[in-house]
FIKOLFI-481970 format. One record per atom (N, C-alpha, C): x, y, z. Coordinates in pm, whole numbers, padded with zeros to 5 digits, always signed. Each point is the difference from the previous one (the first is absolute). Layout:
BEGIN
XYZ ...
This chain:
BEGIN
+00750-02534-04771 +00094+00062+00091 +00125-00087+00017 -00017-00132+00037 +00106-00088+00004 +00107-00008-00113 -00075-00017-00129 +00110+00021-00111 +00055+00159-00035 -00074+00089+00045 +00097+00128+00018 +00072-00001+00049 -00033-00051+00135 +00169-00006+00124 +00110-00074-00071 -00082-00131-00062 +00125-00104-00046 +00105+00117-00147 -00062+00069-00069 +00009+00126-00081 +00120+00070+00039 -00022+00054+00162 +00090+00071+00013 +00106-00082+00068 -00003-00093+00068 +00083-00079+00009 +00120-00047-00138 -00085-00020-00080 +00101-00046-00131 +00075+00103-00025 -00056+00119+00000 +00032+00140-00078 +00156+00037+00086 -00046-00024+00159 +00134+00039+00141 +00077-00090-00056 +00014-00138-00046 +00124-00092-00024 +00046+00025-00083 -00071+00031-00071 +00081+00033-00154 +00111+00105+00019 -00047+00117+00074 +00061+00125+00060 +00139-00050+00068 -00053-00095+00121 +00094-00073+00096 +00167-00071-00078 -00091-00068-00076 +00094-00029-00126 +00082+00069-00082 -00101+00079-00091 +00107+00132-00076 +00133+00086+00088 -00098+00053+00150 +00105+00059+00065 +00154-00093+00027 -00034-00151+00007 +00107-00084+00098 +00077-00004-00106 -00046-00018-00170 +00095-00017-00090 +00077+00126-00029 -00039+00130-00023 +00070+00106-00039 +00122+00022+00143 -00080-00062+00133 +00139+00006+00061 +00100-00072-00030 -00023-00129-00041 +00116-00103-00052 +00079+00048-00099 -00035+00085-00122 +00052+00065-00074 +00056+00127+00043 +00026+00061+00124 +00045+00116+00001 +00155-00059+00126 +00051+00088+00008 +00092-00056+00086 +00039+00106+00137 -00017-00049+00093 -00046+00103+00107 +00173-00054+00122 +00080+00116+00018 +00095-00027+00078 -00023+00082+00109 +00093-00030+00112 +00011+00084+00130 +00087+00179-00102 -00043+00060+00101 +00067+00150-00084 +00156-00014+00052 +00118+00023-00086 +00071-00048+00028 +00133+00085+00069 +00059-00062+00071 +00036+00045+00102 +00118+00185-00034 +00010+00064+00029 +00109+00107-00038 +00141-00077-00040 +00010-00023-00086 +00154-00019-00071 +00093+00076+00081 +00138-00049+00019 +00126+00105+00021 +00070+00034-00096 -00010+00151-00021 +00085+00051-00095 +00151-00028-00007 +00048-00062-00088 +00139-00063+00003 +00074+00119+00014 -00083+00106-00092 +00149+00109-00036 +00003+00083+00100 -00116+00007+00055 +00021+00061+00193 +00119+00009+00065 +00077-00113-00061 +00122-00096+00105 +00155+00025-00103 -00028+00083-00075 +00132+00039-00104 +00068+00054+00019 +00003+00130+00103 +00089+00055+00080 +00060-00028+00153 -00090-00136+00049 +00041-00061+00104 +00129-00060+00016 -00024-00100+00142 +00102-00093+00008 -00060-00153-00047 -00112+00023+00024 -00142-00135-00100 +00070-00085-00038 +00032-00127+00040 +00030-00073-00133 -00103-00093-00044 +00002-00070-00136 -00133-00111+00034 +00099-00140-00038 -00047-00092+00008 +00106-00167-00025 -00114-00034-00030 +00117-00103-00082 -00081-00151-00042 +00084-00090+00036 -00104-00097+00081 +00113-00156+00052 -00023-00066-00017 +00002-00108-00075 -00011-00151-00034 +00053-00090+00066 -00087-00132+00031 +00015-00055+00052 -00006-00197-00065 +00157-00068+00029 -00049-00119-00113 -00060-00060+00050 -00005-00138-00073 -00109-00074+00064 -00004-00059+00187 -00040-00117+00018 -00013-00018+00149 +00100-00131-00040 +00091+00009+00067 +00137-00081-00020 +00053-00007+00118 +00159-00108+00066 +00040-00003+00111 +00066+00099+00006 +00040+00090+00066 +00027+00075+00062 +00177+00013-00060 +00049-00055-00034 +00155+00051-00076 -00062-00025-00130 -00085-00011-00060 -00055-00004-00174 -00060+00124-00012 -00074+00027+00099 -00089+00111+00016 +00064+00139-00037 -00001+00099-00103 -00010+00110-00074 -00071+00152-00005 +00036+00101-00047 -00042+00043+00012 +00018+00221-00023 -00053+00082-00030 +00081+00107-00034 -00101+00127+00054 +00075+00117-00031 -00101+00140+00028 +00074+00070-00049 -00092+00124-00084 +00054+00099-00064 -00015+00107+00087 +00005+00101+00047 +00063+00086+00044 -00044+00155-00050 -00064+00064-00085 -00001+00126-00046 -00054+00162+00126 +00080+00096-00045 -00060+00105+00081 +00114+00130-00117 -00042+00096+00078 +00050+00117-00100 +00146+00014+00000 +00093-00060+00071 +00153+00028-00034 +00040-00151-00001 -00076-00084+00010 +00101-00190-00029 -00081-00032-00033 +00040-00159-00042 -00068-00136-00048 +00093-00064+00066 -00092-00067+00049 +00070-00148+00061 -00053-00126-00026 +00083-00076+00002 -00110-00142-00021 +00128-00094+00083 -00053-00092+00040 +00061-00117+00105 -00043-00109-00034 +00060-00092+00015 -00015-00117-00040 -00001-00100+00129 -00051-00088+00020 -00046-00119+00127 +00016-00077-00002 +00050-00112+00129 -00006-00130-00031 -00067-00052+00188 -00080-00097+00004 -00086-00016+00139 -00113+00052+00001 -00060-00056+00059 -00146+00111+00086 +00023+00083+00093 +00161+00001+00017 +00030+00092+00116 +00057+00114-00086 -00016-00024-00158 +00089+00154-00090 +00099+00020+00029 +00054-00128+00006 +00222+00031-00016 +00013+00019-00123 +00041+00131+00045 +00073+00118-00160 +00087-00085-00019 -00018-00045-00216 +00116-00035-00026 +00082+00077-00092 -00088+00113-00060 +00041+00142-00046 -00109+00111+00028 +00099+00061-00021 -00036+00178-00003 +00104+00117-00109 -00152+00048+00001 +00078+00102-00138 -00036+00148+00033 +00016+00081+00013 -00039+00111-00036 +00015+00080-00072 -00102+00124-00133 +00031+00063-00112 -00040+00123+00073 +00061+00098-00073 -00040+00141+00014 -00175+00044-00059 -00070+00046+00051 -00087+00064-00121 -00031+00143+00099 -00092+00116-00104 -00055+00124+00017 -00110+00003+00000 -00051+00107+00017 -00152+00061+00004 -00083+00013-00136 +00086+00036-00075 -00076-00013-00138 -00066-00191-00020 +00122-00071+00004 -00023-00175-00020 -00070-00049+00083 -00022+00056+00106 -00088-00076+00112 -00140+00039-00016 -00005+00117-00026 -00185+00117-00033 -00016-00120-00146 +00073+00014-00111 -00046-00063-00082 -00022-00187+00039 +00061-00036+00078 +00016-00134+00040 -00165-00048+00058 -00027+00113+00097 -00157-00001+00079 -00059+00044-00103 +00017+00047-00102 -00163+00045-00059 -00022-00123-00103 +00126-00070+00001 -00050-00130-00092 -00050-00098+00106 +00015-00025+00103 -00054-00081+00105 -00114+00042+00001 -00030+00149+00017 -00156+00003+00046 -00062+00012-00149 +00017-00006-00106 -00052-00028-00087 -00020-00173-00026 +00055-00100+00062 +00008-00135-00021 -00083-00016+00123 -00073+00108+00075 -00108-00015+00136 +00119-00100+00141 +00080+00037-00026 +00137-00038+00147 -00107+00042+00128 -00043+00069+00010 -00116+00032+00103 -00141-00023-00017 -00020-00144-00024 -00134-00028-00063 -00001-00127+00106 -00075-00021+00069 -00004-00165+00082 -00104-00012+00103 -00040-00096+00036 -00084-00027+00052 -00005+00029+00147 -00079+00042+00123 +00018+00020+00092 -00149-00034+00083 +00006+00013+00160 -00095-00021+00035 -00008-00095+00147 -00076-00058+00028 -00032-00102+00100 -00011-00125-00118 +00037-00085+00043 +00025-00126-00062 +00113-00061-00075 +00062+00131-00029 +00110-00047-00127 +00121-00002+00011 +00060-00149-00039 +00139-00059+00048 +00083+00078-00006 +00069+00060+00100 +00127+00122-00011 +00105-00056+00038 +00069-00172+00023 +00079-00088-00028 -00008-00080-00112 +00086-00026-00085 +00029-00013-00091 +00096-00161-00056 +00082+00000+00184 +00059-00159-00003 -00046-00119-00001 +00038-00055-00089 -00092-00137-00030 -00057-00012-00129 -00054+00072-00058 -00083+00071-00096 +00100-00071-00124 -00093-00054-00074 +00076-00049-00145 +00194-00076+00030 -00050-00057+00055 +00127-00053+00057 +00121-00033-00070 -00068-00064-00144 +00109-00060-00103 +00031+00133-00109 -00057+00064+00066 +00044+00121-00097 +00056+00146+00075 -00012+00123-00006 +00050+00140+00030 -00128+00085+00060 +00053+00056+00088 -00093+00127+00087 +00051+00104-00003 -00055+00104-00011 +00082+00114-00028 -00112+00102+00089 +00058+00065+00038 -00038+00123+00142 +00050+00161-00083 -00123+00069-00046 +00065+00156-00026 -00036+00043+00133 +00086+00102+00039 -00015+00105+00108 +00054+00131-00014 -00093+00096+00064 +00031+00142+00033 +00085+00076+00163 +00135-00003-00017 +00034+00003+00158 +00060+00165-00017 -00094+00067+00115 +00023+00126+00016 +00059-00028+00141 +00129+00059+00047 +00033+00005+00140 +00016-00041+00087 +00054-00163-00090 -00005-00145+00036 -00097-00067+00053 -00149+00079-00018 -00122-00074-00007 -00064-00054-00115 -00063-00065-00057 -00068-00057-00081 -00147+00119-00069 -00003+00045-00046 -00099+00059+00009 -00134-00088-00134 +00073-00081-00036 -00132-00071-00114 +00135-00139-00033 -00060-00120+00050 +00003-00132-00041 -00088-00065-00116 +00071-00082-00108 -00165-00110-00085 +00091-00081-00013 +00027-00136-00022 +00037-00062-00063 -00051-00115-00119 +00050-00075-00058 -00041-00047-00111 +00123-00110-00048 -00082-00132-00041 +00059-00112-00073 +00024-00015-00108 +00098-00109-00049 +00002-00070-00126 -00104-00054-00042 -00061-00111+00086 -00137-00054+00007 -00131+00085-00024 +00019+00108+00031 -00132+00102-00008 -00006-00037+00194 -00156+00150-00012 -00068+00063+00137 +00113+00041+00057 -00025+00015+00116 +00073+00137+00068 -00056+00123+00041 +00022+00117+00048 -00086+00143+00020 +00054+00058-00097 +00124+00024-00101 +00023+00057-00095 -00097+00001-00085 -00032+00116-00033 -00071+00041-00131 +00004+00079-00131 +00161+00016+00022 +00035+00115-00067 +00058-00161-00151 +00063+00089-00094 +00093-00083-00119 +00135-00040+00039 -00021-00109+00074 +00112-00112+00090 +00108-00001-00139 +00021-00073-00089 +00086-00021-00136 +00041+00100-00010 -00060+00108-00036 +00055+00151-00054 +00113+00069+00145 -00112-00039+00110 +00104+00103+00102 +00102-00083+00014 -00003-00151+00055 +00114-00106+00014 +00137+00076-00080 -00052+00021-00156 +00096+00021-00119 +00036+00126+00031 -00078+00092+00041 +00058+00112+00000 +00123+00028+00157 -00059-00029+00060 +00086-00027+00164 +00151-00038-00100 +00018-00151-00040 +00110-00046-00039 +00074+00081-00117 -00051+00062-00058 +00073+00113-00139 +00062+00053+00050 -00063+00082+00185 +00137+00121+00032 +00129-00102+00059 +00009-00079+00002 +00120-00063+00039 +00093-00028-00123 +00109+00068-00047 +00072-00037-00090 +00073-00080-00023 +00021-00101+00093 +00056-00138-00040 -00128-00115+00075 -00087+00055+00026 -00074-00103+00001 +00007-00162-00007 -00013-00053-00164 +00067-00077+00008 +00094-00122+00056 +00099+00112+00022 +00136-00082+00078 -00027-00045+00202 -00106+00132-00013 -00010+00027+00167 -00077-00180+00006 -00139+00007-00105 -00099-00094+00027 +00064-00162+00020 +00135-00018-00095 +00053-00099-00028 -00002-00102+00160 +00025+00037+00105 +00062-00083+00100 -00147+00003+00074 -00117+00015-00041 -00104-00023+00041 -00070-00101-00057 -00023+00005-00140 -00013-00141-00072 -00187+00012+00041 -00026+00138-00009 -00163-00012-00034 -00046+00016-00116 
């Protein structure tokens, strides 16, 4: 009787085991949260930005910019302080066709993909210091309606393709370029 029990004992670990490994091999996430449809916001006043931020420097070194997009402008501004003394501003025309196509490449690069929750840093200052922070946002009605941001350094709540959207934000600005020059990021 004793070595039967010990029997089924071996037989349960083995089980205990098999089950713990096929979980290690499978990959089990929270279900994930409802996405915002970018193109929802194509006939709005919606705009979404991207703002970068340079590194952590004294305060007249300190840098800095935001792009600006929604369905009739682009804007982008340029910074100097932690207090964001404009040292330019630009504004371009754009339409409804460029802006619908503008969001469906964002939400294809997951622009609405990021982390959320109880626990997770939704300040961003400080963060990779010797390098750039960059903040996408969704502002409907001069509210915020979806914050992530994301570093040079890596982490952040961004989860979407930081490089791709960064690049794409800066394309609709047509002198780009020249704007970025007096920022020196």
């Amino acid at each position: 009787m004793r070595y039967f029990l010990g029997f089924l004992f071996a037989i349960g670990m083995i089980i205990v085991v098999f089950v713990l490994i096929l979980q290690g091999f499978t990959h089990h996430t929270a279900a994930p949260k409802n996405q915002i449809s970018l193109l929802d916001y194509a006939n709005s006043q919606t705009v979404v930005t991207l703002s970068v931020d340079g590194p952590v420097n004294a305060d007249s070194l300190h840098r800095g910019y935001s792009i600006t997009i929604g369905r009739d402008s682009v804007n982008m501004v340029t910074t100097q302080g932690y207090q964001g003394s404009v040292l330019q501003q630009k504004t371009y025309a754009n339409n409804a066709s460029s802006y619908a196509t503008f969001l469906r490449a964002l939400q294809l690069d997951n622009y609405t993909k990021g982390k959320t929750g109880a626990g997770i840093v939704t300040d961003e200052r400080g963060y990779c210091a010797t390098g750039e922070r960059y903040v996408f946002q969704i502002i409907a009605g001069g509210q915020s309606v979806e914050r992530f941001w994301s570093t040079s350094c890596g982490g952040g709540t961004f989860q979407g393709a930081a490089a791709s959207v960064i690049d794409l934000f800066q394309k609709q600005v047509p002198d780009y370029g020249t704007l970025i020059q007096t920022v020196n990021l």
